[in-house]
N, C-alpha and C positions, 0 to 999 in steps of 0.2 A: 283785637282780632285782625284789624287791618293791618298793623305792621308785622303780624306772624304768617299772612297771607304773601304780603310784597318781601320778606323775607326769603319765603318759601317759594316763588317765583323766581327771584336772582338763584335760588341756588339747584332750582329744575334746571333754570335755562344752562347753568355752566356744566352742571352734572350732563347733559345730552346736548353737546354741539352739534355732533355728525347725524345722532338716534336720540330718539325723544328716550328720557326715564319718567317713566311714573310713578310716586311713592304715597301711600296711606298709611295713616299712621293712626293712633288716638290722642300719640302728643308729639312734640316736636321742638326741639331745644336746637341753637345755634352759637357756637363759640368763635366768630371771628378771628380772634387775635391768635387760639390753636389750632384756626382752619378745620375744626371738624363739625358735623352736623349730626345730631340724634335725631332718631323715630323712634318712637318709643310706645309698644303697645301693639297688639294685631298688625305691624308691620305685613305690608302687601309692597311688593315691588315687580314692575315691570319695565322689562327693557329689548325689543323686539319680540320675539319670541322666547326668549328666557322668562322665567318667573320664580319668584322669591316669597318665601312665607316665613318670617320669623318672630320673638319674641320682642325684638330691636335691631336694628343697622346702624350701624356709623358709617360716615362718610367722612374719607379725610382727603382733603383739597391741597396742591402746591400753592406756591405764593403766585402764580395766574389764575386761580382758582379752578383748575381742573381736576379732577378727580382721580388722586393716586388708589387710591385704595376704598373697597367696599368691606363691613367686618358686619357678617349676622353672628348674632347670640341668640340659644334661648332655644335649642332644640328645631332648626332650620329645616324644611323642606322647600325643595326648588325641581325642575325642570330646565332643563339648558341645552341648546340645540349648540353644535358642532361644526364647523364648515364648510365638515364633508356630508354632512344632510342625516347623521345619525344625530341621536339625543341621549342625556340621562336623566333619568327620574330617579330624586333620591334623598335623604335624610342626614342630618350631621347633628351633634353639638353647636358646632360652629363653622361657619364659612366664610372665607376670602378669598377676594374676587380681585386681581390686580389689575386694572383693562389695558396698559402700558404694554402687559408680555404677554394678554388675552389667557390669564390663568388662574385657574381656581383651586385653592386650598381647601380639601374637607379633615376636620378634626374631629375626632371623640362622637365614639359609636358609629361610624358611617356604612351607610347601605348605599349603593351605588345600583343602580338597573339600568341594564340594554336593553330596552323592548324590542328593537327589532331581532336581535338576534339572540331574545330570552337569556340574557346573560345577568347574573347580580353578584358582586364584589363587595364583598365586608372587610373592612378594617379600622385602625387607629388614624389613621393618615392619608387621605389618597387627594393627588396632584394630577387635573385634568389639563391639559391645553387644549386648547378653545383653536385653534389652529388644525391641529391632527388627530384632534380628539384621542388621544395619547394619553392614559392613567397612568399611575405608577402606584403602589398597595403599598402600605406597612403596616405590619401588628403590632405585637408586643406579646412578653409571656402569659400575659392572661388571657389573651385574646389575639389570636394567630389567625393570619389572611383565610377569609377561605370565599371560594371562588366558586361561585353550581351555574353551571350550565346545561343546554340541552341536548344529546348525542343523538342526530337519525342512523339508525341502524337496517341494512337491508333485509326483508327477509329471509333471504337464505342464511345467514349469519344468526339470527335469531333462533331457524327451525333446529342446531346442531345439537 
């Protein structure tokens, strides 16, 4: 127990140099020599005001050990705030999170929601940056974008 704790301590502190991460897990496996790190189980993560809910994460590290790449599995919802002070609330298959180009991959089944401005985007594929909070949508023939949002409409327009 104690060397899967001192484990798990080198690899918080390198995962959050600038920002703390916090990761719960129910189990936790580490592969040095492939530089990646498992949670495995009710996976909980947090990292400022982002938050992460999946069935598993990997973490995959450069040879400084800093953290190229974040990959949930397992039917993922999360929360993710944006630069410019918007957020999305939302659901995947799977997510990847690249923190280098501050961008996130949603794959398979994705629901994406704008609570401020009641917006939700479904598709196969969407690519957020974390920068300009910038999506980008794809479907596929089974399952083509689709996009609801909310129209205010003024009265007069209404009463014709």
């Amino acid at each position: 127990m104690k060397k899967i704790l001192t484990a798990l301590f080198f690899v918080l502190i390198s995962i959050g140099a600038a920002e703390n991460v916090e990761i719960t897990a129910d189990h936790f496996e580490a592969d040095q020599l492939k530089k990646i790190t498992e949670f495995i189980g009710n996976v909980h993560m947090k990292k400022g005001n982002d938050e992460l809910n999946a069935s598993k994460v990997l973490v995959f590290f450069d040879k400084n050990r800093k953290p190229i790449r974040y990959e949930a599995v397992g039917k993922s919802s999360f929360i993710v705030y944006m630069q410019n002070g918007r957020y999305y609330v939302g659901r995947a298959d799977r997510l990847v999170y690249l923190p280098k180009k501050e961008v996130y991959e949603l794959y398979g089944n994705v629901v994406l929601k704008e609570p401020l401005l009641e917006r939700t985007i479904f598709g196969e594929k969407v690519v957020v940056e974390k920068s300009t909070g910038r999506a980008r949508v794809k479907g596929d023939e089974k399952r083509p974008v689709k996009f609801i949002f909310k129209v205010e409409e003024s009265n007069a327009s209404k009463n014709r």
